[in-house]
Structures are given as C-alpha cells and as structure tokens.
PDB file with one MODEL, atoms N, CA, C and O in Angstrom:
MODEL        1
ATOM      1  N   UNK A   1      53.385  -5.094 -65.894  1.00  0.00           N
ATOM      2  CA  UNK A   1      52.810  -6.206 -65.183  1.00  0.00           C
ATOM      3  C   UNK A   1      52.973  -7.474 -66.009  1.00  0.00           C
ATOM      4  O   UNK A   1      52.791  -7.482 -67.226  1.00  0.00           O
ATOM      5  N   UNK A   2      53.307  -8.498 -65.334  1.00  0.00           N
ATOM      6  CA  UNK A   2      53.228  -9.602 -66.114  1.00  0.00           C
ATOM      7  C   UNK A   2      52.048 -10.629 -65.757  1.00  0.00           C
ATOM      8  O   UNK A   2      51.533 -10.470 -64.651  1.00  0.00           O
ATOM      9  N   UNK A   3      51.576 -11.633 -66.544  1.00  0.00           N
ATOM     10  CA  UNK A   3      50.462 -12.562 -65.925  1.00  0.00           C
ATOM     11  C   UNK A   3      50.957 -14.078 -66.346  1.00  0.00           C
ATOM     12  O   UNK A   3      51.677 -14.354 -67.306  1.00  0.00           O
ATOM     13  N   UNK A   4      50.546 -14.735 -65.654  1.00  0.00           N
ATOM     14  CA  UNK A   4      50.671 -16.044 -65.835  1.00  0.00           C
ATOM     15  C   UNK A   4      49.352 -16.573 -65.328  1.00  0.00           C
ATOM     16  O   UNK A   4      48.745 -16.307 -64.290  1.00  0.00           O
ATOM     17  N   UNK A   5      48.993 -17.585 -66.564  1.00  0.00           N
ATOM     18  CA  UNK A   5      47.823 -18.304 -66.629  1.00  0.00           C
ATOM     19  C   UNK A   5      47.828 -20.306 -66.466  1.00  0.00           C
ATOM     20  O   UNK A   5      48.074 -21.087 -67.384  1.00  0.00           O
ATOM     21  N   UNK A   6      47.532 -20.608 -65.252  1.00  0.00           N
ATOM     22  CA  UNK A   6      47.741 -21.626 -64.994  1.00  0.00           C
ATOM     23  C   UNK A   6      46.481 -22.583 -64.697  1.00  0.00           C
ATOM     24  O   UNK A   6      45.806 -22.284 -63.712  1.00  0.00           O
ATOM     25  N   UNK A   7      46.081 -23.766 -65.496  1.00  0.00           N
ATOM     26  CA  UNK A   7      44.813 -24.402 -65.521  1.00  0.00           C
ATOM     27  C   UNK A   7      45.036 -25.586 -64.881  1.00  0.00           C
ATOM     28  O   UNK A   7      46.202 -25.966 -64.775  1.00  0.00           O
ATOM     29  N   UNK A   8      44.177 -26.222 -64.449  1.00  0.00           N
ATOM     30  CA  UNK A   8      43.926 -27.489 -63.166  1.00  0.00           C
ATOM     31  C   UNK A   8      42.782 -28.058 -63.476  1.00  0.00           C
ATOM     32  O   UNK A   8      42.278 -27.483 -64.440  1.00  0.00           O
ATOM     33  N   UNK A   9      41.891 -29.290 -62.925  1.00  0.00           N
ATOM     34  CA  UNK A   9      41.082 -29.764 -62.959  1.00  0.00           C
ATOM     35  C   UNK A   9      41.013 -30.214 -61.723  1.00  0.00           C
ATOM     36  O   UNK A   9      39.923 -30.673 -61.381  1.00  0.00           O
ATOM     37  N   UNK A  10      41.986 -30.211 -60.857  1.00  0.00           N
ATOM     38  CA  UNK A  10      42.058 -30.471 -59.708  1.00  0.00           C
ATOM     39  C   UNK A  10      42.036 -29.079 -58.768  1.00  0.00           C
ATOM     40  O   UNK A  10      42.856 -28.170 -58.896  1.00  0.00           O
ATOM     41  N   UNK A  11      40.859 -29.092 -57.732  1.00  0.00           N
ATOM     42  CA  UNK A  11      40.291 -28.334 -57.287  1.00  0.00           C
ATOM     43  C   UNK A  11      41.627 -28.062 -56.234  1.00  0.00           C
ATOM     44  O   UNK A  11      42.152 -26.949 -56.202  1.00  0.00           O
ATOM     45  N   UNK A  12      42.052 -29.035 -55.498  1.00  0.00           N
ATOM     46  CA  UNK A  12      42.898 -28.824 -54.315  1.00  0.00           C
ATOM     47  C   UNK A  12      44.245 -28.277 -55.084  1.00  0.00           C
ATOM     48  O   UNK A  12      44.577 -27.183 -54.628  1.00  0.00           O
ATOM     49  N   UNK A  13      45.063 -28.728 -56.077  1.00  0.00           N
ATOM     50  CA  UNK A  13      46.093 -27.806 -56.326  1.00  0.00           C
ATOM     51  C   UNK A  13      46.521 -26.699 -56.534  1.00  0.00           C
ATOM     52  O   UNK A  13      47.572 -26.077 -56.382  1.00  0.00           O
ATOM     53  N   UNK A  14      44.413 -26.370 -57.338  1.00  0.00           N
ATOM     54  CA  UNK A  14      44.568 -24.421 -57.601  1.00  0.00           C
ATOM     55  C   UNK A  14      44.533 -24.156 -56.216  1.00  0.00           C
ATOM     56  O   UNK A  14      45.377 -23.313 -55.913  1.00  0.00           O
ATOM     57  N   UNK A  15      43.714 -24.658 -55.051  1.00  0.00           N
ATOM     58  CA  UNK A  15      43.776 -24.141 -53.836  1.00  0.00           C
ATOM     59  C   UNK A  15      45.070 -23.491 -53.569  1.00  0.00           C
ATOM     60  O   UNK A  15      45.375 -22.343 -53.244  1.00  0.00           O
ATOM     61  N   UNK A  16      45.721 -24.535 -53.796  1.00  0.00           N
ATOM     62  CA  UNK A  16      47.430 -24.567 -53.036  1.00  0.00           C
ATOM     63  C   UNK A  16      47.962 -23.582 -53.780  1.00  0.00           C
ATOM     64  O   UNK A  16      48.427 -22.587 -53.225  1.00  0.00           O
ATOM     65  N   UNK A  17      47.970 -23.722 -55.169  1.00  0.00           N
ATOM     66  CA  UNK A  17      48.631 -22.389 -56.052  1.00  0.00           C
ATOM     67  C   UNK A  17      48.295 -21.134 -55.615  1.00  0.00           C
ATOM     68  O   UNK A  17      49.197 -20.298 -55.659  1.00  0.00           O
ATOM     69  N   UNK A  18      46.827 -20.664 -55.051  1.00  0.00           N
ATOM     70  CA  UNK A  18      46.098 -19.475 -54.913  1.00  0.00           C
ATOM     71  C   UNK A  18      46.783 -19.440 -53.456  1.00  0.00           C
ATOM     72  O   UNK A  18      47.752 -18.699 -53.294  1.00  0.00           O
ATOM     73  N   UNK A  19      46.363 -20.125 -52.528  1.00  0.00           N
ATOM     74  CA  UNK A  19      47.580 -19.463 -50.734  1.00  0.00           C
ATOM     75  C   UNK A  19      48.623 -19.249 -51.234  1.00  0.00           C
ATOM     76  O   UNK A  19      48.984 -18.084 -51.067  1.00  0.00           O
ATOM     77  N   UNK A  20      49.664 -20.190 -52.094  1.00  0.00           N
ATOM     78  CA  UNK A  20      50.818 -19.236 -52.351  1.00  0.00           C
ATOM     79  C   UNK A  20      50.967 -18.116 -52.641  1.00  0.00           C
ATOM     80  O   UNK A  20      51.788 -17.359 -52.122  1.00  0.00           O
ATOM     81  N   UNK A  21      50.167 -17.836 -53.544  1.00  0.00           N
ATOM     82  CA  UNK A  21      50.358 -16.452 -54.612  1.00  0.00           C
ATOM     83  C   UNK A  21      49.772 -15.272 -53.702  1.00  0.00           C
ATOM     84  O   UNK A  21      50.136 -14.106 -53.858  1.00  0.00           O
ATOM     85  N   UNK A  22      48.776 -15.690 -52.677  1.00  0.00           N
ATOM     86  CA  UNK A  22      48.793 -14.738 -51.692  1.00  0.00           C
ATOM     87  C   UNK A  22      49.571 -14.267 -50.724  1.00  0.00           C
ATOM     88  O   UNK A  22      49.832 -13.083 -50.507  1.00  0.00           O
ATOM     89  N   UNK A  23      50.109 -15.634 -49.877  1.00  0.00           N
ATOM     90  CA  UNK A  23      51.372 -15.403 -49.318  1.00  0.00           C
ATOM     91  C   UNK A  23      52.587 -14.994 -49.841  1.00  0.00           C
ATOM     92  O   UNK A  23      53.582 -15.025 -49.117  1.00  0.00           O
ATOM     93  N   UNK A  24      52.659 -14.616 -50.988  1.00  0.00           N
ATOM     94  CA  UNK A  24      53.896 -14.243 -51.318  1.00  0.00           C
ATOM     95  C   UNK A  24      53.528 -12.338 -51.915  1.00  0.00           C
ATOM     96  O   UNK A  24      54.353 -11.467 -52.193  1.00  0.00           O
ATOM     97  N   UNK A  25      52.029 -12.265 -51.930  1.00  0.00           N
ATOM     98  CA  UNK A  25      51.868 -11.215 -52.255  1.00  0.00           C
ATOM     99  C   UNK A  25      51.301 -11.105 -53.808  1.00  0.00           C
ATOM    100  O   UNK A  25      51.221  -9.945 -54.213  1.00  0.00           O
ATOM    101  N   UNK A  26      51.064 -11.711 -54.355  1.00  0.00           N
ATOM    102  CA  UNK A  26      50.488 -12.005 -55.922  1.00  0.00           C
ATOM    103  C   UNK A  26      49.382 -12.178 -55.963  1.00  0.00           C
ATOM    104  O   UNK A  26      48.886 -12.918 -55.114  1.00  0.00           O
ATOM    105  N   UNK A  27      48.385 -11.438 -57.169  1.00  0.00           N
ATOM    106  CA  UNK A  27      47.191 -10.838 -57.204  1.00  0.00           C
ATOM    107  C   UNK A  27      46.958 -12.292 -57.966  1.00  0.00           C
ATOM    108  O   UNK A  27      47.698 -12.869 -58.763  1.00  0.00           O
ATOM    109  N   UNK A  28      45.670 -12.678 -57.439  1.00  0.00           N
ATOM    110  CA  UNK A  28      44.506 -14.281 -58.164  1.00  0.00           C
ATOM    111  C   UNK A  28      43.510 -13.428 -58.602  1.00  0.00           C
ATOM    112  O   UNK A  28      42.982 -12.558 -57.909  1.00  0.00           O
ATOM    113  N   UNK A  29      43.194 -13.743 -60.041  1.00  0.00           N
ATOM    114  CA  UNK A  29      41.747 -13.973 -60.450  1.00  0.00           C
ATOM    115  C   UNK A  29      41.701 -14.787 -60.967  1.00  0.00           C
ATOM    116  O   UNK A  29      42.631 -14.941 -61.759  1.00  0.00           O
ATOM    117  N   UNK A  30      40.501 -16.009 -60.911  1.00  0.00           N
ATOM    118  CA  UNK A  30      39.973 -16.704 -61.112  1.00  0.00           C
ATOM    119  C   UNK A  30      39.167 -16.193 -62.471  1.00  0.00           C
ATOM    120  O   UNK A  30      38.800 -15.018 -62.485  1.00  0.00           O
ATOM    121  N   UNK A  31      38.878 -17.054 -63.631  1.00  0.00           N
ATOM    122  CA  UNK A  31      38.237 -16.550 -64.253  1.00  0.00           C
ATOM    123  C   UNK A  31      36.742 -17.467 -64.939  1.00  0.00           C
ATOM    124  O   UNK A  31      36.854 -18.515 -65.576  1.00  0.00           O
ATOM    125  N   UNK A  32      35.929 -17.052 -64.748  1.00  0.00           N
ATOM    126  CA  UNK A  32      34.624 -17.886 -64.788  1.00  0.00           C
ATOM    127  C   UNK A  32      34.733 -17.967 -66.061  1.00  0.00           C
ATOM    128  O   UNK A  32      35.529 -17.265 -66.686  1.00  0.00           O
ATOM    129  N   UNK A  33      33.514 -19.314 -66.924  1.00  0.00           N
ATOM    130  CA  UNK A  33      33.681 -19.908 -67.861  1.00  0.00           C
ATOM    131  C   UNK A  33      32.795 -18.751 -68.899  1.00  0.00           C
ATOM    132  O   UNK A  33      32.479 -19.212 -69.996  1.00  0.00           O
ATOM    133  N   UNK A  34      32.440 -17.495 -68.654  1.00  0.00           N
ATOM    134  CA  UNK A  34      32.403 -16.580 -69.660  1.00  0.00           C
ATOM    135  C   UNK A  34      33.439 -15.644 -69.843  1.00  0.00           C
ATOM    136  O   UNK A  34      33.690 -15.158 -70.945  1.00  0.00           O
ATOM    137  N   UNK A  35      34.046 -15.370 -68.817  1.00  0.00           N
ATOM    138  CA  UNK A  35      35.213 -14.607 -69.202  1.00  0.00           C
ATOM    139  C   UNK A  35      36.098 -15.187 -69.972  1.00  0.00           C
ATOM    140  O   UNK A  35      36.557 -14.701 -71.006  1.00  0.00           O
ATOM    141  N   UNK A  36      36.459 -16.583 -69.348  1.00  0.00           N
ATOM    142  CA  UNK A  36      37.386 -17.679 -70.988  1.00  0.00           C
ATOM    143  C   UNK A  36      36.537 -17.633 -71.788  1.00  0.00           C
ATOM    144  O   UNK A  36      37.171 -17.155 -72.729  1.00  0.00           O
ATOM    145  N   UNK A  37      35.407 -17.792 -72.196  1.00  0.00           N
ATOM    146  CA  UNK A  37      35.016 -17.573 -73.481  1.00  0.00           C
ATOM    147  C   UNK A  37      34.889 -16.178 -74.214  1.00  0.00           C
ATOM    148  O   UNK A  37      34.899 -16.028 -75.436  1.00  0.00           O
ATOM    149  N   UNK A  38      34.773 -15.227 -73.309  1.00  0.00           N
ATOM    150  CA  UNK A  38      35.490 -14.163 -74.056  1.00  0.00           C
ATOM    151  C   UNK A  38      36.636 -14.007 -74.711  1.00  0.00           C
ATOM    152  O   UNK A  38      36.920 -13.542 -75.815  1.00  0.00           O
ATOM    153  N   UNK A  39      37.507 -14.680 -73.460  1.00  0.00           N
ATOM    154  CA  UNK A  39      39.166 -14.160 -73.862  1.00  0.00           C
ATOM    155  C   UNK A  39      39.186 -15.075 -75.315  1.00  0.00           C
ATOM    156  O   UNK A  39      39.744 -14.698 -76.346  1.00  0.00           O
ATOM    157  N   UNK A  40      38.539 -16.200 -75.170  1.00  0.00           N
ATOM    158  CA  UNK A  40      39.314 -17.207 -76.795  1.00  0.00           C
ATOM    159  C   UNK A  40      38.034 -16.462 -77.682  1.00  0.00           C
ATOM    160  O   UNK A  40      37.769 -17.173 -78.651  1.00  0.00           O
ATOM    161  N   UNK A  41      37.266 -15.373 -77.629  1.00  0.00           N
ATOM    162  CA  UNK A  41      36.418 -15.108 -78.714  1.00  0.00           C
ATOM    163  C   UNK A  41      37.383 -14.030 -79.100  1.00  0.00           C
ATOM    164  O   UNK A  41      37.545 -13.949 -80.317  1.00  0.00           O
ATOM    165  N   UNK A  42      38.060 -13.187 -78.379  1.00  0.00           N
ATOM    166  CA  UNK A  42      38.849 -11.979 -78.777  1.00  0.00           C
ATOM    167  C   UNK A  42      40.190 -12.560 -79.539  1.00  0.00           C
ATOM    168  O   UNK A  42      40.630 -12.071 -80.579  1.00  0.00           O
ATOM    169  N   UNK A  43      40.666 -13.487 -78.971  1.00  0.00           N
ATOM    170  CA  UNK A  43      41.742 -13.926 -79.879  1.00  0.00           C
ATOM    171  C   UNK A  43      41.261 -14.857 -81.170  1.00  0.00           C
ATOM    172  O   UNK A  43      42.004 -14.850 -82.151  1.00  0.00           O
ATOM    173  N   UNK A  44      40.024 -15.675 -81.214  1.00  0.00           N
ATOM    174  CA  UNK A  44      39.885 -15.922 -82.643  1.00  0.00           C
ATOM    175  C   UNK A  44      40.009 -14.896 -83.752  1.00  0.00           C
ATOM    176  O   UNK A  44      40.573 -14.842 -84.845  1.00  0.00           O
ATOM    177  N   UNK A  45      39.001 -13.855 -82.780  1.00  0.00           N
ATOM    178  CA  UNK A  45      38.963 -12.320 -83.697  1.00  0.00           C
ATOM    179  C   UNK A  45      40.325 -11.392 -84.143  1.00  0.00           C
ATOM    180  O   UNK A  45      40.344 -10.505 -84.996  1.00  0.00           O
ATOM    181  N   UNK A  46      41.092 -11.718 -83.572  1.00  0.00           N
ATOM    182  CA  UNK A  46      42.267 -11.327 -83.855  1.00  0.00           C
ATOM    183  C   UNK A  46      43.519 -12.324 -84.504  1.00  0.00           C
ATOM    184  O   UNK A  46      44.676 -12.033 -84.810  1.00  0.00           O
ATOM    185  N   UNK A  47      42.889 -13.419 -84.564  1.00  0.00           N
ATOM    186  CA  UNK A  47      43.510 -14.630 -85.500  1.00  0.00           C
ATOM    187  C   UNK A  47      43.108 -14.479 -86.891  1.00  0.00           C
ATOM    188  O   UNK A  47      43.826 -14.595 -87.884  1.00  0.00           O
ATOM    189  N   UNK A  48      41.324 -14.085 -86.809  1.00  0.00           N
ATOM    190  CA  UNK A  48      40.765 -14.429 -88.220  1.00  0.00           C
ATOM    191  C   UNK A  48      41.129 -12.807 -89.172  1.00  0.00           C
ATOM    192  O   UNK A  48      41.066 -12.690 -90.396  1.00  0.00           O
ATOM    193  N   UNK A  49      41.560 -11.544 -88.024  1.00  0.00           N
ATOM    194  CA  UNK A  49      41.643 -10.401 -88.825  1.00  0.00           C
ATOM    195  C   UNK A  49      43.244 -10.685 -89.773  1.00  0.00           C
ATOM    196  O   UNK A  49      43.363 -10.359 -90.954  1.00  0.00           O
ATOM    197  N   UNK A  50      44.293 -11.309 -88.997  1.00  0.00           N
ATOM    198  CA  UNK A  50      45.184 -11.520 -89.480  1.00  0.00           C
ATOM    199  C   UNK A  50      45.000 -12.043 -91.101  1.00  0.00           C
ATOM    200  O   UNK A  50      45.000 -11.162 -91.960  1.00  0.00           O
ATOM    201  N   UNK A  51      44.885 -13.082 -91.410  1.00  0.00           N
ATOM    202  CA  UNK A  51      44.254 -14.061 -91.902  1.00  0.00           C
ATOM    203  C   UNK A  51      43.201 -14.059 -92.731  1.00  0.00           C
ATOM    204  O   UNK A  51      43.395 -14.790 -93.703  1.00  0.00           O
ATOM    205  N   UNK A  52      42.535 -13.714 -92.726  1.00  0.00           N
ATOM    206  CA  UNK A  52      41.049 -13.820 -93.008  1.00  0.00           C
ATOM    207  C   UNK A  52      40.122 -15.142 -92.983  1.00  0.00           C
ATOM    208  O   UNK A  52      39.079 -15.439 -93.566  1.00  0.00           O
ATOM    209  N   UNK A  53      40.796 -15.680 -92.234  1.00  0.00           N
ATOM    210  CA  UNK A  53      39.876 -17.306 -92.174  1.00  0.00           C
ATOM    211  C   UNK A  53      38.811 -16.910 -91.448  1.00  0.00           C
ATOM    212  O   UNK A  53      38.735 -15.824 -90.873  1.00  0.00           O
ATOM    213  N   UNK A  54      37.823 -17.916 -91.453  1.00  0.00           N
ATOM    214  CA  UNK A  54      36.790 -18.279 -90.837  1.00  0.00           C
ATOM    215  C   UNK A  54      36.372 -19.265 -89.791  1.00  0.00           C
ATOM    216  O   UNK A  54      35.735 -19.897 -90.633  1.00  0.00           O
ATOM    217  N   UNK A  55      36.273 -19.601 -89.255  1.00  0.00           N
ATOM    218  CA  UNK A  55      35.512 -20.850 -88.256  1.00  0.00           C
ATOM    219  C   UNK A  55      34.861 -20.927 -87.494  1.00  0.00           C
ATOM    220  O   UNK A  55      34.753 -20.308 -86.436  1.00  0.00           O
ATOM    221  N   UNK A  56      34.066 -22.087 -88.139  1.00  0.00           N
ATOM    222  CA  UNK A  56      32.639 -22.444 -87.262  1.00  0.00           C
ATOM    223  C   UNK A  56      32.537 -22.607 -85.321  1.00  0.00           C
ATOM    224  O   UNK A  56      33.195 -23.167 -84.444  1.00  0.00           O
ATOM    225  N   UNK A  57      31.422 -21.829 -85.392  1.00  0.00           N
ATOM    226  CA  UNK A  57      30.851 -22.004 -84.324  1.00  0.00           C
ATOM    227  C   UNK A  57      31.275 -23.160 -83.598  1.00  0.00           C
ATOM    228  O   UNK A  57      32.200 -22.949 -82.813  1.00  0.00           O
ATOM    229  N   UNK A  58      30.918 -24.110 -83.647  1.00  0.00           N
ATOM    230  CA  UNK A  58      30.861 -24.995 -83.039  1.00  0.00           C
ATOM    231  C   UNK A  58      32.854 -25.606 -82.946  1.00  0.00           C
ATOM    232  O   UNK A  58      33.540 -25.987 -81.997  1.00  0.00           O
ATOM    233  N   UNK A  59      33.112 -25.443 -84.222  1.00  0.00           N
ATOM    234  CA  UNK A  59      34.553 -25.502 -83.548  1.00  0.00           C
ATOM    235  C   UNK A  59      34.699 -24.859 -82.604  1.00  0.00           C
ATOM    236  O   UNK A  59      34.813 -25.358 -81.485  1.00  0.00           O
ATOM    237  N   UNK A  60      34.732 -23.466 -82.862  1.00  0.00           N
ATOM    238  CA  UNK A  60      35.735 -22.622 -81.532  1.00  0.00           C
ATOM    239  C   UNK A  60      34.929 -22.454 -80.530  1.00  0.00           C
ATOM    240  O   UNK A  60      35.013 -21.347 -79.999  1.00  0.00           O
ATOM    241  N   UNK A  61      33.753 -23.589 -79.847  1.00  0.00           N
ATOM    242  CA  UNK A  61      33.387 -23.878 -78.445  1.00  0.00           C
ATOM    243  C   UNK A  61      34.267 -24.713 -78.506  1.00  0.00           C
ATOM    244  O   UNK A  61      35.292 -24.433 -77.884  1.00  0.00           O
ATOM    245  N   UNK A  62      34.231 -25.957 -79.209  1.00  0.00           N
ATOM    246  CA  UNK A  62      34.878 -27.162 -78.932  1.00  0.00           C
ATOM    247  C   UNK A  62      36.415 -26.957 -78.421  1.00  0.00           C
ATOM    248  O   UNK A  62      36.943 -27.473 -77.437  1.00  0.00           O
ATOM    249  N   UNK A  63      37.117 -25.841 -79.596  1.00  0.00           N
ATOM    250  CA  UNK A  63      38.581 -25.345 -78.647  1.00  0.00           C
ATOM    251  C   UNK A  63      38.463 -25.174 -77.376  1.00  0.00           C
ATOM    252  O   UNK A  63      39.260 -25.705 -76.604  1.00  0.00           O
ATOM    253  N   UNK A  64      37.100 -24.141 -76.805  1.00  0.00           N
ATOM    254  CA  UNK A  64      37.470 -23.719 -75.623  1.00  0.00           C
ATOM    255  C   UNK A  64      37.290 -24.945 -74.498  1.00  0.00           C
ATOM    256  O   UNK A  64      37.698 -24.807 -73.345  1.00  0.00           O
ATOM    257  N   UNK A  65      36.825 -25.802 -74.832  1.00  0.00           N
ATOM    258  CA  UNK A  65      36.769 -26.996 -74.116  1.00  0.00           C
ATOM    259  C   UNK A  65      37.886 -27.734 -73.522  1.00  0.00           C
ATOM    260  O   UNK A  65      37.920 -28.413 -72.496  1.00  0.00           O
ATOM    261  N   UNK A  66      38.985 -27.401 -74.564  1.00  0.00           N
ATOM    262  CA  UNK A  66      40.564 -28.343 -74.605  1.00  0.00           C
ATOM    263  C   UNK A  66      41.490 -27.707 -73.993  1.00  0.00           C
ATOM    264  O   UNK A  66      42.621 -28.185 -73.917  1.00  0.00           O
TER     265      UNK A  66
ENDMDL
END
C-alpha cells in the first residue's frame, strides 16, 4: 500500500481532493489533531533513539504547528 499525505488550510480544496479520491476509488482518512500529534510524537521518538538528542516540550508542539 502506498499513502500520500496532503495538508490544506483551505477547507474547500481538501473537499475537492477527498470527491476525487473517492471517485476514483481511493481510501480518505482525515486525521484529527491527536492523531498528528501522535504521528510527530512517534517520529521524534524514533529521531531521538537514532541520535540520542533531546527536545523540549514545547518545541516539538511548536513543530507540530508548522
């Protein structure tokens, strides 16, 4: 399976992206603002095992913001 992750701020274009991807047969999930903060908590965690760095809290909200 492959995924592609595509972000908007504009409400009407994801619209338009999401009828396509149905009409053509392609699975949408939407993902609420805890599931992105999961997904960027699992990849810090797997940044900082590499590595061994650290970073603050408050940074890696502020990433998930950007």
């Amino acid at each position: 399976m492959e995924t592609i992750v595509i972000s908007s701020s504009n409400r009407k274009k994801v619209s338009l992206i999401r009828e396509y991807a149905d009409k053509i047969g392609l699975k949408v999930k939407v993902y609420t603002t805890e599931e992105k903060e999961d997904i960027g908590m699992v990849n810090a965690m797997k940044e900082g095992e590499k590595d061994k760095r650290t970073v603050r809290l408050s940074t890696f909200f502020k990433n998930l913001e950007d």
